[in-house]
Backbone as JSON Lines, residues from 0, in Angstrom:
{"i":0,"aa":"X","n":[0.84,-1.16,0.0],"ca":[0.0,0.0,0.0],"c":[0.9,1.24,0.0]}
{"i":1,"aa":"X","n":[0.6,2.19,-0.71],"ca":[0.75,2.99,-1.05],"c":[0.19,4.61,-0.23]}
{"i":2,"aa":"X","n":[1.15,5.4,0.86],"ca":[0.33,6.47,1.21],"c":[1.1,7.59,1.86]}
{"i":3,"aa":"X","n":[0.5,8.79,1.36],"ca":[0.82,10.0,1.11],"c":[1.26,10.7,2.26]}
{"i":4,"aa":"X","n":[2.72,10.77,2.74],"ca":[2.6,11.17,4.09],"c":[3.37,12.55,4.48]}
{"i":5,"aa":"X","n":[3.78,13.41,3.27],"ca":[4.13,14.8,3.63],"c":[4.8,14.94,1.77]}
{"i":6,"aa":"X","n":[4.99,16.58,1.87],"ca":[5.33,16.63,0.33],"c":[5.81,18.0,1.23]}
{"i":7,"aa":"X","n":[7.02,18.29,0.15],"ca":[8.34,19.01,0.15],"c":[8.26,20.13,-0.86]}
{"i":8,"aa":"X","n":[8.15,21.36,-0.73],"ca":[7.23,21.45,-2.01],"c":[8.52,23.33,-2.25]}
{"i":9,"aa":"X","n":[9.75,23.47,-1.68],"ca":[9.85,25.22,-1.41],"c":[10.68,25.38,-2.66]}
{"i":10,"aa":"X","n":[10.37,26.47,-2.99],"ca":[10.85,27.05,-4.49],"c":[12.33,27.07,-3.99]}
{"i":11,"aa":"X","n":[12.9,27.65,-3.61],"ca":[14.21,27.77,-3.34],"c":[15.22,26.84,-3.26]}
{"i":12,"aa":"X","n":[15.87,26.35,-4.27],"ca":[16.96,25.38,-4.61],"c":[15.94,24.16,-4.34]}
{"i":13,"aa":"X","n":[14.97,24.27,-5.43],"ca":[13.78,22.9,-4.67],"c":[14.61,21.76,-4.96]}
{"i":14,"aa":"X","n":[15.53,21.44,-5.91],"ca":[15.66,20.14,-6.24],"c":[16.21,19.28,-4.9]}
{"i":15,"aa":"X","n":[17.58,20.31,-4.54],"ca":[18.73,19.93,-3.59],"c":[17.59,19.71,-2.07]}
{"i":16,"aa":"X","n":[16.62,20.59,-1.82],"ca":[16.82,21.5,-0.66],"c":[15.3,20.44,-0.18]}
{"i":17,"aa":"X","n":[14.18,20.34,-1.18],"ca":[13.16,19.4,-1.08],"c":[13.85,17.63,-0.94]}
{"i":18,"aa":"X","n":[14.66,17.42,-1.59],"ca":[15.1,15.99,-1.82],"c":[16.05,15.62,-0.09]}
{"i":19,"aa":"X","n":[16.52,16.72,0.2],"ca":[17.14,16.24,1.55],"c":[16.52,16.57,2.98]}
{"i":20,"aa":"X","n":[15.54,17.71,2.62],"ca":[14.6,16.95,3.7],"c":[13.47,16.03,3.79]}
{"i":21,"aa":"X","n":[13.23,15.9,2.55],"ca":[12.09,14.56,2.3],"c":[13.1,13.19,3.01]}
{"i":22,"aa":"X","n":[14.31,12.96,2.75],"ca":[15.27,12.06,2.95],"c":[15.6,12.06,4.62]}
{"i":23,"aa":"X","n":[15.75,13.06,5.27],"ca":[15.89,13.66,6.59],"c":[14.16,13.18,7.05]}
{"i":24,"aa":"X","n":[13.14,13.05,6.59],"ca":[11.97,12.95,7.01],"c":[11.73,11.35,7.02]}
{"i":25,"aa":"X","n":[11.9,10.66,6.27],"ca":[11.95,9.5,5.93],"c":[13.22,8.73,6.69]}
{"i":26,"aa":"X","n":[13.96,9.25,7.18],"ca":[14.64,8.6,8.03],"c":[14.71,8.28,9.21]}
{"i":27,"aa":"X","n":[13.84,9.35,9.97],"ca":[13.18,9.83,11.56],"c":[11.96,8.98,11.47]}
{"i":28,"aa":"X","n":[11.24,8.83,10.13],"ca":[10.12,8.04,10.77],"c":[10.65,6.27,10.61]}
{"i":29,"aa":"X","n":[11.37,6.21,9.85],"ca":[11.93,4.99,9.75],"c":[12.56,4.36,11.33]}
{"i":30,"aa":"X","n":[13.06,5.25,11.84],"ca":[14.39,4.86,12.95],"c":[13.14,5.06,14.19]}
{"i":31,"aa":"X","n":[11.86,5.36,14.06],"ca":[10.84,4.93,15.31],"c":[10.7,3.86,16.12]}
{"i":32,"aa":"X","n":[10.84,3.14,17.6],"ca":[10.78,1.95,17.74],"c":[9.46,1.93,17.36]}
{"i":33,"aa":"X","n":[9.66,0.19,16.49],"ca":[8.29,-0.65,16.55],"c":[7.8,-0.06,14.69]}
{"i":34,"aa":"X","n":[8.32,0.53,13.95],"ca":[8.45,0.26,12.72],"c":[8.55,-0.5,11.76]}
{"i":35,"aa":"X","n":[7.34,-0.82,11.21],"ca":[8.27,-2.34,10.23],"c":[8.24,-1.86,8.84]}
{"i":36,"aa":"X","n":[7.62,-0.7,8.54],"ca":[7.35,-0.29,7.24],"c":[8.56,0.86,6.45]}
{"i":37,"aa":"X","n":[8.29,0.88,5.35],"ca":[9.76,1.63,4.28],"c":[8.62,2.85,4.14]}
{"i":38,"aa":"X","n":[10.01,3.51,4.54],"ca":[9.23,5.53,3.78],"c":[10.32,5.77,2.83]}
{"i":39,"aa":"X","n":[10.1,6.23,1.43],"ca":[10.5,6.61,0.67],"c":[10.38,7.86,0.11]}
{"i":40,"aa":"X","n":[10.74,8.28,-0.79],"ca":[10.97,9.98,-1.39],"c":[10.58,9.84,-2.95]}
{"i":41,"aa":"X","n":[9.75,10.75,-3.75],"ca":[9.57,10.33,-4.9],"c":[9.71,11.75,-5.66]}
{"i":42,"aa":"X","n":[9.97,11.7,-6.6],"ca":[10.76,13.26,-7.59],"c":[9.32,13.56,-8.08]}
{"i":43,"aa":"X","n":[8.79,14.93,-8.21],"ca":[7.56,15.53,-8.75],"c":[6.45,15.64,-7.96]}
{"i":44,"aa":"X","n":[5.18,15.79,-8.17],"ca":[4.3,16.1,-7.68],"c":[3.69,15.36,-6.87]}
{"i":45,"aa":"X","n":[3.31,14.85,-6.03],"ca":[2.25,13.5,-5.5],"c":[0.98,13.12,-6.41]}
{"i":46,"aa":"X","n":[1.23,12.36,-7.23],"ca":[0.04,11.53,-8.1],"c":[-0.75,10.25,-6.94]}
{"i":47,"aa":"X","n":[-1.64,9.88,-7.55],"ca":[-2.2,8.69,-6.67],"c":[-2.45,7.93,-7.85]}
């Protein structure tokens, strides 16, 4: 399953500046005790 859990979205150096805190975000929820699930980062807009 598939689900939508924050979007990175700031004009300012978006490529660099969105991609490493989406990565910084996805790593904090990852390292939660009692986690078993993958958070990932995806390039562009949030589609469903």
């Amino acid at each position: 399953m598939r689900i939508h859990m924050a979007t990175f979205d700031a004009a300012e150096n978006s490529a660099t500046y969105n991609q490493e805190n989406c990565q910084i975000a996805a790593d904090l929820f990852s390292q939660q005790d009692g986690v078993t699930v993958r958070y990932w980062c995806e390039k562009g807009e949030y589609q469903k």
